[in-house]
N, C-alpha and C positions, 0 to 999 in steps of 0.2 A: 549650443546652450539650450536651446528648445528642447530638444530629447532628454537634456539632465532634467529640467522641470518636470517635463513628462513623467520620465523615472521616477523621482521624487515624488510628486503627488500619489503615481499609484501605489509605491511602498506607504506610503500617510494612510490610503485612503483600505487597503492592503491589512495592516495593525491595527485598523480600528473594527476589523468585521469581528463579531465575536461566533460562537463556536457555530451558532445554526446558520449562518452568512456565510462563513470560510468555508461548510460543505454543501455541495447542490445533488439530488440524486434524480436522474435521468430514469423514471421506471420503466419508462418502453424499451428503454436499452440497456437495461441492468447494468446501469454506471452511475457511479461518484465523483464527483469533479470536485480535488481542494484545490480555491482560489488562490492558497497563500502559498502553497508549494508551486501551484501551477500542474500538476498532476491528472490524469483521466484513472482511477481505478476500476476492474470491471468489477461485479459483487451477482454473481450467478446462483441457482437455487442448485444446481450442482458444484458441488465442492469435489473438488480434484484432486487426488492424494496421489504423488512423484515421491521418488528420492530426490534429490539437490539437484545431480546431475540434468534426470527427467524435468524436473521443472522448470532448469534453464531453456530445455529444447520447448518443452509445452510451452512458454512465454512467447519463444522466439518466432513460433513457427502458429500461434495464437490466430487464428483473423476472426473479427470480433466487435459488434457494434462500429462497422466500416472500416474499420482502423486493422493494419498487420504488423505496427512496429511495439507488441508490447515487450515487457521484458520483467525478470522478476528486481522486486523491489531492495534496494537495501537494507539495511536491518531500524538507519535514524528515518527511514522513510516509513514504515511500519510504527515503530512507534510514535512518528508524526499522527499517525490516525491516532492513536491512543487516547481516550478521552477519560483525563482523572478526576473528574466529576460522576462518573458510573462505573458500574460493577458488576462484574457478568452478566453479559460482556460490557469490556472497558474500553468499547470501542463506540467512534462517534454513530448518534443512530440512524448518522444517512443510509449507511451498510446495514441491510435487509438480513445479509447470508454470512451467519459467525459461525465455522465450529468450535468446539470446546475446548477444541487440540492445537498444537501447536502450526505455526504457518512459515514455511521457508522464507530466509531472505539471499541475497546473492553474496552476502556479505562472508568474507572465512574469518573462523575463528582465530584471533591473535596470530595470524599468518599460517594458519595453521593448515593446508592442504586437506586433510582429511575430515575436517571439521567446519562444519557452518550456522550463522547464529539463525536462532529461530526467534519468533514473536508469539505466543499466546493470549489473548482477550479473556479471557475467564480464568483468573487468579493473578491475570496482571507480571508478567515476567518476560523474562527472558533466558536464551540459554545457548551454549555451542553445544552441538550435538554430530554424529558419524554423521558424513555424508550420502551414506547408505540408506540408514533409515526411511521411510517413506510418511509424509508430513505432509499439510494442505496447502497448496498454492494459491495467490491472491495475485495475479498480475496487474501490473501498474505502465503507465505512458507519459511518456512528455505533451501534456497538452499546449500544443504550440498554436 
């Protein structure tokens, strides 16, 4: 019964942070922590441009602000950052390093093998695109 309170209170207290609470940016380690997903994002002054494929392995194989379990992020995880109160970029302004271009996520397009969604911050979209392609990667962690 203790831990459901527990639980409880921190979802309460969790919903009530609003957008500059929910993200904290770590500048010595060029990371973004959102409270409410529970997430560590890194946000590097070099932006890294993969195919799909490449990006999965660049995540995995990532070590980085101490940490070696990242991975690339979903596509409702990317637009969790999404912040629709601004506008190039539509992304919240804990993150320092935007490009203009679109940003892989691990997500396939409508089961689509060949196809995976992307996220953009400047024009606010999204889209499935050839796996091929080569597109910016943002790795994301479970902050446990």
């Amino acid at each position: 019964m203790r831990n459901k309170k527990i639980y409880i209170l921190s979802l309460m207290i969790i919903s009530s942070l609003n957008s500059d609470e929910r993200f904290n940016r770590i500048d010595e380690q060029n990371i973004v922590i959102d409270y409410e997903e529970n997430l560590m994002w890194e946000d590097q002054e070099n932006i890294i441009i993969k195919d799909r494929n490449e990006a999965v392995e660049y995540c995995r194989n990532l070590k980085f602000a101490g940490f070696d379990n990242w991975r690339l992020p979903f596509i409702e995880e990317l637009e969790n950052i999404h912040d629709w109160n601004r506008y190039n970029p539509s992304i919240n302004p804990a993150f320092k390093y935007v490009s203009q271009d679109w940003y892989w996520s691990i997500t396939k397009f409508h089961s689509n093998s060949f196809q995976g969604w992307l996220k953009k911050f400047y024009g606010s979209r999204h889209i499935g695109l050839d796996l091929t392609f080569k597109y910016n990667v943002k790795c994301v962690r479970n902050n446990e």
